[in-house]
VOSEDREN-151666 format. One record per residue (C-alpha): x, z, y; residue number from 0. Coordinates in steps of 0.25 Angstrom, whole numbers. Example, Ala and Ser with C-alpha at 12.3 -4.5 7.8 and 13.67 -1.06 7.14 Angstrom:
<atoms>
xx;zz;yy;resi
49;31;-18;0
55;29;-4;1
</atoms>
This chain:
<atoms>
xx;zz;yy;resi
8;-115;-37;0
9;-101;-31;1
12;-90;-39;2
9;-76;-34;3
22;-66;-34;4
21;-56;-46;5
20;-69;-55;6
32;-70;-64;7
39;-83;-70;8
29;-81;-82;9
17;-80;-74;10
3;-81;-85;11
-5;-89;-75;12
-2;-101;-81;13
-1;-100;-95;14
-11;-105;-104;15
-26;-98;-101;16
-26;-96;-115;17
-15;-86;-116;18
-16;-80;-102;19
-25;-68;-106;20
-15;-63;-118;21
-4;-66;-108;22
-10;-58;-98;23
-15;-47;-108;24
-1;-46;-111;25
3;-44;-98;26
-6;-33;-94;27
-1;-26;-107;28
-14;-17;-111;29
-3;-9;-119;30
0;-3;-106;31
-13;1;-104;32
-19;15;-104;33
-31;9;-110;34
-29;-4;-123;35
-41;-16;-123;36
-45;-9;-134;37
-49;4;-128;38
-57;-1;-117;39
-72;-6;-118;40
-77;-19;-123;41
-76;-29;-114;42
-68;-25;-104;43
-58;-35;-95;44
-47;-34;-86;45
-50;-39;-73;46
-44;-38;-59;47
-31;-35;-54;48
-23;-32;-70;49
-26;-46;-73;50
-22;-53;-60;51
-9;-45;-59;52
-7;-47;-75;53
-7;-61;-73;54
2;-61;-61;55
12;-52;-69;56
12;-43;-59;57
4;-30;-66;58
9;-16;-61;59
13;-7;-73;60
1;-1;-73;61
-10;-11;-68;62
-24;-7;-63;63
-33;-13;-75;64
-47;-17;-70;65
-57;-18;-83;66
-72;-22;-82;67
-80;-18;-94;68
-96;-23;-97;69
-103;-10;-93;70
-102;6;-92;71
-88;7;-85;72
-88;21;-81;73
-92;28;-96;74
-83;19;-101;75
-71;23;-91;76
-75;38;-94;77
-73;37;-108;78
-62;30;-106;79
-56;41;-100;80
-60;50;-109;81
-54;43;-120;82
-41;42;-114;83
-38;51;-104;84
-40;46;-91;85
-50;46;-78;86
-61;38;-75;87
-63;37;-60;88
-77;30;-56;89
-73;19;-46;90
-88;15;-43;91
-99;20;-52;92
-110;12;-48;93
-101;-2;-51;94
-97;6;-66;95
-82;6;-60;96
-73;16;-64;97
-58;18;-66;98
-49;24;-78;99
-37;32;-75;100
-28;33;-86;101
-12;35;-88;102
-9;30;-75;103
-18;18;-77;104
-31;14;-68;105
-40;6;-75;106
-54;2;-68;107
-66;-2;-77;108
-78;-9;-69;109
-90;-16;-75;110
-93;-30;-77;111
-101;-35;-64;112
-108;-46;-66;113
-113;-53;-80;114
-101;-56;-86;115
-85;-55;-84;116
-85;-68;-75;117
-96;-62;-65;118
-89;-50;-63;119
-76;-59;-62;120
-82;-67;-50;121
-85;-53;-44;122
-72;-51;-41;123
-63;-52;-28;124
-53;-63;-29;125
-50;-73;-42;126
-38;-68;-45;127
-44;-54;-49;128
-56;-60;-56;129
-48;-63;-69;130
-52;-53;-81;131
-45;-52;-95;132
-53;-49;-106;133
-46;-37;-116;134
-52;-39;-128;135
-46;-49;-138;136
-44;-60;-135;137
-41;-58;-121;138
-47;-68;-110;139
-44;-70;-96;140
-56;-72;-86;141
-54;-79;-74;142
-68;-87;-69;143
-63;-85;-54;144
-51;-93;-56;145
-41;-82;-52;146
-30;-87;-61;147
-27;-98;-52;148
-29;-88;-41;149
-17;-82;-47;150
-10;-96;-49;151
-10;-101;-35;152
-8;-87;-29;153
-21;-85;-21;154
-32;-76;-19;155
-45;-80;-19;156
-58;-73;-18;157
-69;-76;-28;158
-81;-75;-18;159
-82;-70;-5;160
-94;-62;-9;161
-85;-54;-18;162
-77;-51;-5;163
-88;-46;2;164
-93;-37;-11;165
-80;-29;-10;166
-74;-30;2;167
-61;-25;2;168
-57;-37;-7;169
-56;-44;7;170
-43;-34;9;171
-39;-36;-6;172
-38;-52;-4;173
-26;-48;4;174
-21;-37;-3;175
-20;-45;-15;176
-14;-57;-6;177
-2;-45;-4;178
1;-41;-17;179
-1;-54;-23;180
5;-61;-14;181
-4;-73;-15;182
-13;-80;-6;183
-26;-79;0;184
-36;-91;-2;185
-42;-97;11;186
-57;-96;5;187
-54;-80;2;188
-47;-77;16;189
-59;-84;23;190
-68;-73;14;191
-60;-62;18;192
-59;-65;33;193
-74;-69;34;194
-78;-54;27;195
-67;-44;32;196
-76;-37;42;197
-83;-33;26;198
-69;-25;22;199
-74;-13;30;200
-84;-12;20;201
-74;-7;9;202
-69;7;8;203
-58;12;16;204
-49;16;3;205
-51;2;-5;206
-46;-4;9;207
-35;6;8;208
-32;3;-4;209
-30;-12;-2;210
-20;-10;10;211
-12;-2;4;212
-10;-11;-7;213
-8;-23;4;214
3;-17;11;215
12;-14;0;216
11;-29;-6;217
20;-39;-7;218
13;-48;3;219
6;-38;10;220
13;-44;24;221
5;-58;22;222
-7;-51;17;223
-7;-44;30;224
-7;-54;40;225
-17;-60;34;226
-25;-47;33;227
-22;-46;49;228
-27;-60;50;229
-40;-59;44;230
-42;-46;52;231
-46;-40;39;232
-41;-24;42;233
-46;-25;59;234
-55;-14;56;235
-43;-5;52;236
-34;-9;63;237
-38;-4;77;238
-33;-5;91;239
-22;4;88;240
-16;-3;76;241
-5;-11;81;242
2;-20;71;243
15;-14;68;244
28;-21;77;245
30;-29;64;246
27;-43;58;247
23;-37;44;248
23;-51;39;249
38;-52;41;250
40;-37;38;251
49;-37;25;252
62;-33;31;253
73;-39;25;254
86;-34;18;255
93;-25;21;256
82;-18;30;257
73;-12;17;258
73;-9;4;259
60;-13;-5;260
56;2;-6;261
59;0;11;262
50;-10;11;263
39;-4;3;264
37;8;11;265
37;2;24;266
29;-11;23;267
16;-4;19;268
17;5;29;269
19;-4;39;270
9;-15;35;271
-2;-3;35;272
3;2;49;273
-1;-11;54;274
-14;-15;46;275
-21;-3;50;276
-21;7;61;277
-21;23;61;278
-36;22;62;279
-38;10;50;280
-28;20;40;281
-39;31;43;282
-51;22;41;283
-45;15;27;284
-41;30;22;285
-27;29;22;286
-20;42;20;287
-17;52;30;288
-1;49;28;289
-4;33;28;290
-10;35;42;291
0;44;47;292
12;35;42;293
6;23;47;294
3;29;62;295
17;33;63;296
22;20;60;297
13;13;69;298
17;22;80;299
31;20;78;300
30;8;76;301
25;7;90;302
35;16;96;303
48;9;90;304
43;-5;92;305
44;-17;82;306
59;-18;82;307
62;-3;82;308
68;-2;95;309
56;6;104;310
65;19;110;311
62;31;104;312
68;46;108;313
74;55;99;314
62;63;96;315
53;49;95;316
64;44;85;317
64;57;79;318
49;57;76;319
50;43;73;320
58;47;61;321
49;60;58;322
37;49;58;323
43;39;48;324
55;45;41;325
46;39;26;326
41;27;34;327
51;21;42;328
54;7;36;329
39;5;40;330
46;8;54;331
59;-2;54;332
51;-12;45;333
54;-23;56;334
63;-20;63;335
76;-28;68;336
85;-29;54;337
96;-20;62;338
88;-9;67;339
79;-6;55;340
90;-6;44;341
96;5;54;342
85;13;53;343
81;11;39;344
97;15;35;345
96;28;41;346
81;30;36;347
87;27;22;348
96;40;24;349
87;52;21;350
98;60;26;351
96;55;41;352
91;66;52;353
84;55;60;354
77;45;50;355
74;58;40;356
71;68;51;357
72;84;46;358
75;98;54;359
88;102;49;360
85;116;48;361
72;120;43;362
62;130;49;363
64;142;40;364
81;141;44;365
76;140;58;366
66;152;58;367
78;161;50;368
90;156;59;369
82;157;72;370
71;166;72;371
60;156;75;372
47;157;71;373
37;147;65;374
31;139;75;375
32;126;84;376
46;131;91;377
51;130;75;378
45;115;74;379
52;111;88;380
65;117;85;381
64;112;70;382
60;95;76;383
71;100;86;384
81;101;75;385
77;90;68;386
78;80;80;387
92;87;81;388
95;84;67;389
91;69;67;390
99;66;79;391
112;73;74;392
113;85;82;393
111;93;73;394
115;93;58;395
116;107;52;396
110;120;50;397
119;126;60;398
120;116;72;399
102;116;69;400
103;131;72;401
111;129;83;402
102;119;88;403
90;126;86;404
95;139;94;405
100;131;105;406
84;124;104;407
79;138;104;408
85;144;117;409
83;130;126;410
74;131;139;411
66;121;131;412
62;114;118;413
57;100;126;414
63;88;130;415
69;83;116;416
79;73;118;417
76;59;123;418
86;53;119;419
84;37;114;420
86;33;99;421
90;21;92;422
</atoms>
């Protein structure tokens, strides 16, 4: 039997049904909560993503808790609030959905859909989140999907298609839990999700957002994204001008001694974005001004410094290079030939280096002092002058810059930067 990663030795999932729920309960330690069983309404059960995780043993320290209640969920939430100090954010009024913010703690309250607890059960997106845990003594576990043997054999499987094509984005999710569960994919729910991706558009450009970013920094986010490419699930988003990246993503874990973890968890992201989405995708899906930016620049040095980082560069190219990437650069060298990336990444790990952490040695303000220059673009030049001195050695302290920048001053002309080829 497969057991998803995240279980542990003493994994709950097989115990007797009888004791799971205190088991659990145990597990999810309600102590910790902002909020006691006691404190909340009558009724109300644990669903959702707490409950699976719980019974993985792989809860955060601060779990998002997912709660349904019979009725009135945003008067109760408000009062709750009140009581207790925190915010009630309303995530969809006319659903009665609405979120509790309180000591660091998210808890979502929604109501009951359906009849009863196993109608609003079999409304939900795959099997393994359909479980619910009453809170009121004694404790019981709902599971009318079958998502405990979900979680036993490691796969996820949708409960209907029609609750895919309710909710859309649960097509993308399929795959973003397949990442960081690091389970399988069920035949019957792959079919669903390739038969109804044109419908993904259809979802809200943050809750696709949302989902990417989460798949990106997963464990298995390499497998999860080749199957993503393969059903073709994120084409609207990638145009002509998105290029995959020179890089088999699927193979991309470098191995020692090229990066550290904290290496590896800057750059993978990055780069499993860079080439999921192009520049105009980013836009369209909300990303951040800065995410666009730092994917575009990878992308176009990517291009430029080919898959093994041996395209030619000039000084001013490899200057710039450094300028453009000096907090993203394992994203860079992620692939590369063993040799030739654990050189860059050496010098990278030196913050003291002139080329790999690029700065003017003498600022402005010294400048204007010691020569008489004025503000303007003749200062920027001769200041990028001195840096691209700087990181190439010829220059190192506040007496050979001046020296420098007076000689820059008084030349025939400021153009024609060195040419010269770099490693």
């Amino acid at each position: 039997m497969h057991m998803p990663k995240g279980s542990s030795a003493d994994s709950i999932l097989t115990v007797d049904p009888g004791q799971l729920p205190g088991l659990l309960l145990r597990r999810l330690n309600p102590d910790r909560w902002p909020l006691k069983p006691a404190q909340l309404p009558d009724g109300a059960v644990l669903v959702g993503g707490a409950v699976r995780d719980g019974l993985l043993n792989r809860l955060p320290p601060c779990p998002d808790l997912d709660l349904v209640i019979p009725d009135a969920v945003l008067t109760t939430v408000q009062r709750l609030a009140k009581e207790h100090g925190g915010a009630c954010v309303v995530l969809d009024e006319q659903r009665d959905m609405a979120r509790l913010v309180l000591k660091g703690w998210t808890i979502d309250f929604a109501r009951l859909e359906g009849d009863d607890l196993t109608e609003d059960l079999f409304r939900r997106d795959f099997k393994l989140n359909a479980i619910a845990l009453s809170l009121s003594e004694p404790q019981q576990l709902f599971d009318p999907t079958q998502g405990l043997q979900d979680l036993q054999n490691g796969v996820i499987s949708a409960i209907r298609e029609s609750n895919l094509r309710d909710d859309p984005l649960r097509l993308l999710r399929a795959l973003r839990l397949m990442a960081e569960l690091e389970m399988r994919i069920d035949a019957d729910t792959l079919a669903m999700v390739k038969a109804n991706s044109p419908l993904l558009t259809h979802s809200a450009p943050e809750r696709i957002q949302a989902e990417l970013l989460r798949l990106v920094a997963a464990p298995a986010a390499d497998q999860a994204i080749e199957l993503l490419q393969t059903l073709e699930l994120l084409s609207p988003w990638r145009s002509q001008d998105a290029e995959p990246a020179p890089m088999p993503l699927g193979q991309s874990r470098p191995t020692e001694p090229g990066m550290t973890q904290e290496e590896q968890t800057l750059a993978l992201p990055l780069a499993r974005l860079t080439r999921l989405l192009s520049d105009q995708g980013l836009k369209s899906l909300r990303f951040s001004r800065r995410q666009i930016q730092r994917c575009s620049r990878l992308r176009y040095w990517q291009a430029l410094t080919g898959a093994e980082g041996n395209g030619t560069l000039n000084e001013t190219e490899r200057l710039r290079l450094h300028q453009d990437l000096e907090a993203d650069l394992p994203a860079l060298v992620l692939c590369w030939p063993n040799e030739r990336r654990d050189l860059w990444m050496r010098r990278w790990r030196n913050p003291k280096d002139p080329l790999f952490h690029p700065c003017a040695p003498v600022d402005g303000d010294t400048l204007q002092t010691k020569l008489s220059i004025k503000p303007g673009p003749k200062l920027g030049a001769l200041i990028q002058h001195l840096t691209t001195a700087h990181a190439y050695g010829r220059v190192s302290s506040l007496e050979q810059s001046l020296i420098e920048a007076r000689r820059w001053l008084i030349r025939p002309s400021s153009k024609g930067e060195s040419k010269g080829q770099c490693d």
